[in-house]
C-alpha positions as a Markdown table, in Angstrom:
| # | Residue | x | y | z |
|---|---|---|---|---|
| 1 | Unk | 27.7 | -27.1 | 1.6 |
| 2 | Unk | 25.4 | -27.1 | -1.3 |
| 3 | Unk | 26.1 | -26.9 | -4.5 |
| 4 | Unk | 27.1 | -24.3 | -7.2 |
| 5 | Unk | 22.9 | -24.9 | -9.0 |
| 6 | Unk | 21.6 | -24.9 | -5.6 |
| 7 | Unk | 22.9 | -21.5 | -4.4 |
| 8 | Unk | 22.4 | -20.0 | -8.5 |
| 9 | Unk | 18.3 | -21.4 | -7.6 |
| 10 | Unk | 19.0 | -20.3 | -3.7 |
| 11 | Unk | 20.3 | -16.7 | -4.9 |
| 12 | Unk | 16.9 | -16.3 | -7.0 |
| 13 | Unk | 14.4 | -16.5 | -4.0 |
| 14 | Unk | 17.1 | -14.3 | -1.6 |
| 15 | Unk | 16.4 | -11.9 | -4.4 |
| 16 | Unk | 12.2 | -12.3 | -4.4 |
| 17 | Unk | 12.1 | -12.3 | -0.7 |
| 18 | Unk | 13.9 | -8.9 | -0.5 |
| 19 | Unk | 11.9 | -5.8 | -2.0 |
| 20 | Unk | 15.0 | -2.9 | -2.0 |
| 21 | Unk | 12.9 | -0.2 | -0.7 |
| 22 | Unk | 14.2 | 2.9 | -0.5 |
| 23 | Unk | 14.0 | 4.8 | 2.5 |
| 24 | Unk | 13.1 | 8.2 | 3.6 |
| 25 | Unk | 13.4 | 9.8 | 7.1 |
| 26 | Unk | 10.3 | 8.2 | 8.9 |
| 27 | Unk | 8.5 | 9.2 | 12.1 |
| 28 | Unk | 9.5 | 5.4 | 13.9 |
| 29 | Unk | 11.6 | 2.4 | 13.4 |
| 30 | Unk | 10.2 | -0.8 | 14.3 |
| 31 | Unk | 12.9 | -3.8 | 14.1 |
| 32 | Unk | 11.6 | -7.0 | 14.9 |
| 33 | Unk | 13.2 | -9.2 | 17.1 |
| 34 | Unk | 14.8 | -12.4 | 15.8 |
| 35 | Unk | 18.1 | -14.2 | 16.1 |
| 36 | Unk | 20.5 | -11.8 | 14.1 |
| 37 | Unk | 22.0 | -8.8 | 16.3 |
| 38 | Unk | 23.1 | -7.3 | 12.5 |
| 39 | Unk | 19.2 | -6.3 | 12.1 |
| 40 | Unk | 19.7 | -4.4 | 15.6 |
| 41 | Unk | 23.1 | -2.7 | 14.7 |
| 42 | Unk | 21.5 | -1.8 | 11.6 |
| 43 | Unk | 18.4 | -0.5 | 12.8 |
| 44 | Unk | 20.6 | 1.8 | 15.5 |
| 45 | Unk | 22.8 | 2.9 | 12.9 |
| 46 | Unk | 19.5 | 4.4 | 11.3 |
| 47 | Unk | 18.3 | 6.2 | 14.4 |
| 48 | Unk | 21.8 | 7.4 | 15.0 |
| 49 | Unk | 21.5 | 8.7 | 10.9 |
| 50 | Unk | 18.5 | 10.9 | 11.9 |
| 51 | Unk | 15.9 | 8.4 | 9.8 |
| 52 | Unk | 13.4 | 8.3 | 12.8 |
| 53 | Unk | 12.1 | 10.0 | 16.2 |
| 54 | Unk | 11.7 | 6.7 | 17.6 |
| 55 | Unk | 13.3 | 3.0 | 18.0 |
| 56 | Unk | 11.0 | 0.4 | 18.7 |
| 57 | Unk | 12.0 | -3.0 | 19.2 |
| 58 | Unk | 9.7 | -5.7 | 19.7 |
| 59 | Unk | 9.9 | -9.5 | 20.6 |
| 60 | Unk | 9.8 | -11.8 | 23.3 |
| 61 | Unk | 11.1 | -15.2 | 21.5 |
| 62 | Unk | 10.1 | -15.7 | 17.8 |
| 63 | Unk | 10.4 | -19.1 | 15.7 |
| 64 | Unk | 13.7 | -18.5 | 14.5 |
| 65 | Unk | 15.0 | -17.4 | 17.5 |
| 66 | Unk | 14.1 | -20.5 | 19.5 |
| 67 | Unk | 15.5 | -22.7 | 16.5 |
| 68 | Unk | 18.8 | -21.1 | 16.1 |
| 69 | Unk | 19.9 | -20.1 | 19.2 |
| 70 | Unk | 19.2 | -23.4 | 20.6 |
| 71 | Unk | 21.2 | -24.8 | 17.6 |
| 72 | Unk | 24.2 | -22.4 | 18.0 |
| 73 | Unk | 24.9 | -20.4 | 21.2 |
| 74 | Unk | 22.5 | -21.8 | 23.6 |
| 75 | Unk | 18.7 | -19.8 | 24.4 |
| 76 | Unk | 18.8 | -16.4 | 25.0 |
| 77 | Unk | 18.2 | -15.6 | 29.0 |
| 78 | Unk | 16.0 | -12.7 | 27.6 |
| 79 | Unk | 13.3 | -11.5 | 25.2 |
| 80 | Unk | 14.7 | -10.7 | 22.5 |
| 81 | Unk | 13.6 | -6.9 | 22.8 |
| 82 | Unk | 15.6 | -6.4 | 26.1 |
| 83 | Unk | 18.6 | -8.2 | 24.2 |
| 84 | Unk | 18.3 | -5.6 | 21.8 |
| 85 | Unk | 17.6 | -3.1 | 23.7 |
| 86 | Unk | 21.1 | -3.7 | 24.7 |
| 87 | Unk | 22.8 | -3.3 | 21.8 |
| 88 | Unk | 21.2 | -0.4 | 20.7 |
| 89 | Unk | 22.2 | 1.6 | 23.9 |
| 90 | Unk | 25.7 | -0.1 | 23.6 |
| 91 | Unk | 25.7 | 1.7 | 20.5 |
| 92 | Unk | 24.5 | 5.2 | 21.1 |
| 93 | Unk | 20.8 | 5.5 | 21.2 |
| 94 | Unk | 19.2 | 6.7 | 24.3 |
| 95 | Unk | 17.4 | 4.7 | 26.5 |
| 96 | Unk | 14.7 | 7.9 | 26.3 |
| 97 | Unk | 14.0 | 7.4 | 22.5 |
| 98 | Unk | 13.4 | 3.6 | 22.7 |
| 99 | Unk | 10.1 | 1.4 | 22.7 |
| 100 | Unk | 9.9 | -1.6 | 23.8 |
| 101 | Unk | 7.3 | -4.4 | 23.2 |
| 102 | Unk | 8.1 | -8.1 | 25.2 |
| 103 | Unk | 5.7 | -9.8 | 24.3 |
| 104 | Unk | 5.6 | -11.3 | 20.7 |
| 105 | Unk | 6.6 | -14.6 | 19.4 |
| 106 | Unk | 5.1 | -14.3 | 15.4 |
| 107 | Unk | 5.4 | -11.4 | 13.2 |
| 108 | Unk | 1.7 | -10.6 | 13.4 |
| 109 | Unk | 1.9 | -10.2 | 17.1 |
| 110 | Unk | 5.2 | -7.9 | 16.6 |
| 111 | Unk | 2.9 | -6.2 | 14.1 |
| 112 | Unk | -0.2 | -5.6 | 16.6 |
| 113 | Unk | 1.2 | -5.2 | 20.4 |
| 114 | Unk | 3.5 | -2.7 | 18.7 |
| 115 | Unk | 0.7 | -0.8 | 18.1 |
| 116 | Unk | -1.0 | -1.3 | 21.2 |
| 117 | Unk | 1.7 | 0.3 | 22.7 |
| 118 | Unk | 1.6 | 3.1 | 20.5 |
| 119 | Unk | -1.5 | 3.3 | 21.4 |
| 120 | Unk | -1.1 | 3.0 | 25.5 |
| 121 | Unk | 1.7 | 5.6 | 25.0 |
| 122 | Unk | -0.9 | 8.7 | 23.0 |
| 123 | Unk | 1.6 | 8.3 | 20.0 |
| 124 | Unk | -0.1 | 6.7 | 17.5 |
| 125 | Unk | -1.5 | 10.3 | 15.9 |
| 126 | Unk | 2.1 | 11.3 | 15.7 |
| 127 | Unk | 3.2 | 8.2 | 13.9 |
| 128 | Unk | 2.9 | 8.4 | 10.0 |
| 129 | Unk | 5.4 | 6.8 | 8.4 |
| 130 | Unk | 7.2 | 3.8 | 9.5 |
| 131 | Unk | 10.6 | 1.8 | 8.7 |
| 132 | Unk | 10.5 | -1.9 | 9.1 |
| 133 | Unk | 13.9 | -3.9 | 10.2 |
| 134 | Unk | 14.5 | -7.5 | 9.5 |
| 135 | Unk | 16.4 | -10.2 | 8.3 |
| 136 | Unk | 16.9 | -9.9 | 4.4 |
| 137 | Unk | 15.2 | -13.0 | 3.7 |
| 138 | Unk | 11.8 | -11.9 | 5.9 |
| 139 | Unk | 11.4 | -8.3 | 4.2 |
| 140 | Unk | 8.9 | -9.6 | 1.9 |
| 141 | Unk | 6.9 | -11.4 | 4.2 |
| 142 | Unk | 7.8 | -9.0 | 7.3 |
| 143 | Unk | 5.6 | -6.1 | 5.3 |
| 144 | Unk | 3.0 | -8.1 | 3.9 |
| 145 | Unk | 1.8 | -8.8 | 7.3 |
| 146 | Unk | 2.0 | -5.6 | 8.5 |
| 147 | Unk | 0.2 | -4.5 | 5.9 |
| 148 | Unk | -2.5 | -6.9 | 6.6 |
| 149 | Unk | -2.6 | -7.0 | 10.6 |
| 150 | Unk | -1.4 | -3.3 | 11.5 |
| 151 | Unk | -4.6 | -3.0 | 13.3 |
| 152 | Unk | -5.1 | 1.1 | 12.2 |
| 153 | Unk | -5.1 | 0.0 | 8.8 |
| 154 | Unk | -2.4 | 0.9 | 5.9 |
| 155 | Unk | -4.7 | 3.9 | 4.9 |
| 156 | Unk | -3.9 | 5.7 | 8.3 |
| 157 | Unk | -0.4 | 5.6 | 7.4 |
| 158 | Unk | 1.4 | 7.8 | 4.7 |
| 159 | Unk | 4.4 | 5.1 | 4.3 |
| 160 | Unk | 5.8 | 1.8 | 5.2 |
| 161 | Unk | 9.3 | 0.6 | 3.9 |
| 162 | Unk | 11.1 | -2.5 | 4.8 |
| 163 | Unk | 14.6 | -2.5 | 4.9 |
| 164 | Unk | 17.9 | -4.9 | 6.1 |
| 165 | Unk | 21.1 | -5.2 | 6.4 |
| 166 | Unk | 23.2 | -4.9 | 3.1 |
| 167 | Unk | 24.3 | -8.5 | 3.2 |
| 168 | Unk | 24.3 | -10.6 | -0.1 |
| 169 | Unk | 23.6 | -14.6 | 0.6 |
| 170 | Unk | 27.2 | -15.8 | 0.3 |
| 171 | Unk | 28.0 | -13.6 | 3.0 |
| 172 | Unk | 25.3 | -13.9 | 5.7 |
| 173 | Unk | 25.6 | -17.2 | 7.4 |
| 174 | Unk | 27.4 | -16.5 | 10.8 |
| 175 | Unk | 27.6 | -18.2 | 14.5 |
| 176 | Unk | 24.4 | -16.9 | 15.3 |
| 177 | Unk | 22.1 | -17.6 | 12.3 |
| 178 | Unk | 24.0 | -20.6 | 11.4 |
| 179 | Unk | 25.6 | -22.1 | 7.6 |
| 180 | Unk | 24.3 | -22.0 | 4.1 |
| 181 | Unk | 21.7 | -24.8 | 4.4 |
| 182 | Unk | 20.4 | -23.6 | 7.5 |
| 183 | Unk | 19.6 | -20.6 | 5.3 |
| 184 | Unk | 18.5 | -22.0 | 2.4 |
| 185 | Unk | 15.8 | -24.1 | 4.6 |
| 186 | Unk | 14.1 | -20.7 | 6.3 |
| 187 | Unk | 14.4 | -19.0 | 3.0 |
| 188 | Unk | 12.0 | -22.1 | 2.0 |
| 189 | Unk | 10.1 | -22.1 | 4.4 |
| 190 | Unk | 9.3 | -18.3 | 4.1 |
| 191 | Unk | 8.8 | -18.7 | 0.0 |
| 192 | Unk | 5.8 | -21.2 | 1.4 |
| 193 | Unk | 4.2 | -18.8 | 4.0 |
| 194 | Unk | 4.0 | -15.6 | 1.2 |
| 195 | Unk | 1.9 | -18.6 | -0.8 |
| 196 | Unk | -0.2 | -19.9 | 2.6 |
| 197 | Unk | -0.3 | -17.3 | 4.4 |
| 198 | Unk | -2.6 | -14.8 | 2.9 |
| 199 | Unk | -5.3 | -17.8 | 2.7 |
| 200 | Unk | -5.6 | -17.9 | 6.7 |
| 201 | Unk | -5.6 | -14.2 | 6.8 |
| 202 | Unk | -2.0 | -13.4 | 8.1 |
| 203 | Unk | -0.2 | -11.8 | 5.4 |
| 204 | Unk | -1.6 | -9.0 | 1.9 |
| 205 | Unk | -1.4 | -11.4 | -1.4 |
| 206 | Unk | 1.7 | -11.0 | -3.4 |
| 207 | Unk | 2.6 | -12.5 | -7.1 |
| 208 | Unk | 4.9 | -15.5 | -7.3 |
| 209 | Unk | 6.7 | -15.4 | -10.6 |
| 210 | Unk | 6.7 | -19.1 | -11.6 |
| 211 | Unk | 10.3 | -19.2 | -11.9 |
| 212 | Unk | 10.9 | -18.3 | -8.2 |
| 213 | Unk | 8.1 | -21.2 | -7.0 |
| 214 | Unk | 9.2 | -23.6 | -9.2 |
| 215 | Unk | 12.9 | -23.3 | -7.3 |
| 216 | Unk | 11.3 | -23.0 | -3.8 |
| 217 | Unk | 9.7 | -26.3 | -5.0 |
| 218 | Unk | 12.6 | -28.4 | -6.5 |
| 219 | Unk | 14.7 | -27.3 | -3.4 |
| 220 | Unk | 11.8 | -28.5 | -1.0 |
| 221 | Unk | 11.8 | -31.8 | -3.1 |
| 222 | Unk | 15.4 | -32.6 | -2.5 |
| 223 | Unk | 14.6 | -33.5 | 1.0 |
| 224 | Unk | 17.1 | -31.2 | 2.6 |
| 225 | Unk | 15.4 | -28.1 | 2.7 |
């Protein structure tokens, strides 16, 4: 369990690598696939809330999900849209009102193929604006690479808002996405692709306040993370 400094400095970068956008009823929900069924529930609970004609829910077996579910519960016997898929039937959402894309395994190719099959299914005219579902740590980095890779450009689009789960760090470690340092590590690891990234073309550039990096860098330094 880390310390009390650690999760003051770990607490700072949760913070940066969540934007808080608010959210207006949208034409589509896309949630992206990844270990955490909360992102799922959440995203439902949105459809069933009237925020969007659509549920899409894309991924075949992302980074994360390979990681953690090989660390915790075992792999996954599905993609993780079809897992998904699932839940969000399981909790009210017809089967008639939800998209589903297999294929991914990064967050650029959740970004394109869901657009492909947009595209495949005539919808992408009727599609204007767009909430985004992830875990709270990848919001940041979730939109910046849509907004770089969406493949009809951000100018074709009148909005795009990111949104999670309302679950403070203290509070999200489960069975599923596994303890505090387990965390703290991905939330690291993302801090260092909003940096890379946007060099190899992946992801829009976005400021670093100095105080945020210089955390993501002394936590990186201690070995552990």
């Amino acid at each position: 369990m880390p310390n009390e400094e650690l999760i003051n400095q770990a607490e700072v970068i949760w913070n940066y690598l969540k934007l808080n956008h608010t959210l207006e009823k949208s034409d589509l929900i896309i949630v992206f696939g990844n270990p955490d069924i909360r992102t799922i529930e959440y995203a439902s609970k949105l459809w069933l809330d009237g925020f969007a004609k659509w549920l899409m829910i894309t991924g075949n077996e992302g980074l994360f999900t390979l990681l953690w579910r090989f660390d915790s519960r075992g792999k996954w016997q599905k993609p993780e849209a079809q897992i998904f898929k699932d839940i969000a039937v399981s909790q009210g959402v017809p089967e008639e009102k939800i998209l589903l894309e297999e294929e991914a395994t990064n967050t650029g190719e959740n970004v394109t193929f869901s657009y492909q099959i947009l595209e495949k299914l005539g919808l992408l005219d009727s599609v204007k604006t767009i909430i985004l579902v992830q875990m709270p740590f990848m919001e940041r980095r979730t939109y910046a690479t849509f907004a770089k890779q969406w493949p009809g450009g951000m100018n074709q689009l009148d909005k795009v808002c990111v949104t999670s789960p309302a679950i403070d760090l203290m509070s999200y470690p489960n069975d599923d996405v596994g303890d505090l340092d387990k965390i703290m590590e991905m939330m690291v690891g993302c801090l260092q692709r909003v940096k890379n990234y946007p060099k190899l073309g992946f992801q829009i550039e976005q400021d670093i306040p100095d105080n945020v990096w210089n955390i993501g860098e002394n936590l990186l330094s201690i070995g552990q993370y």
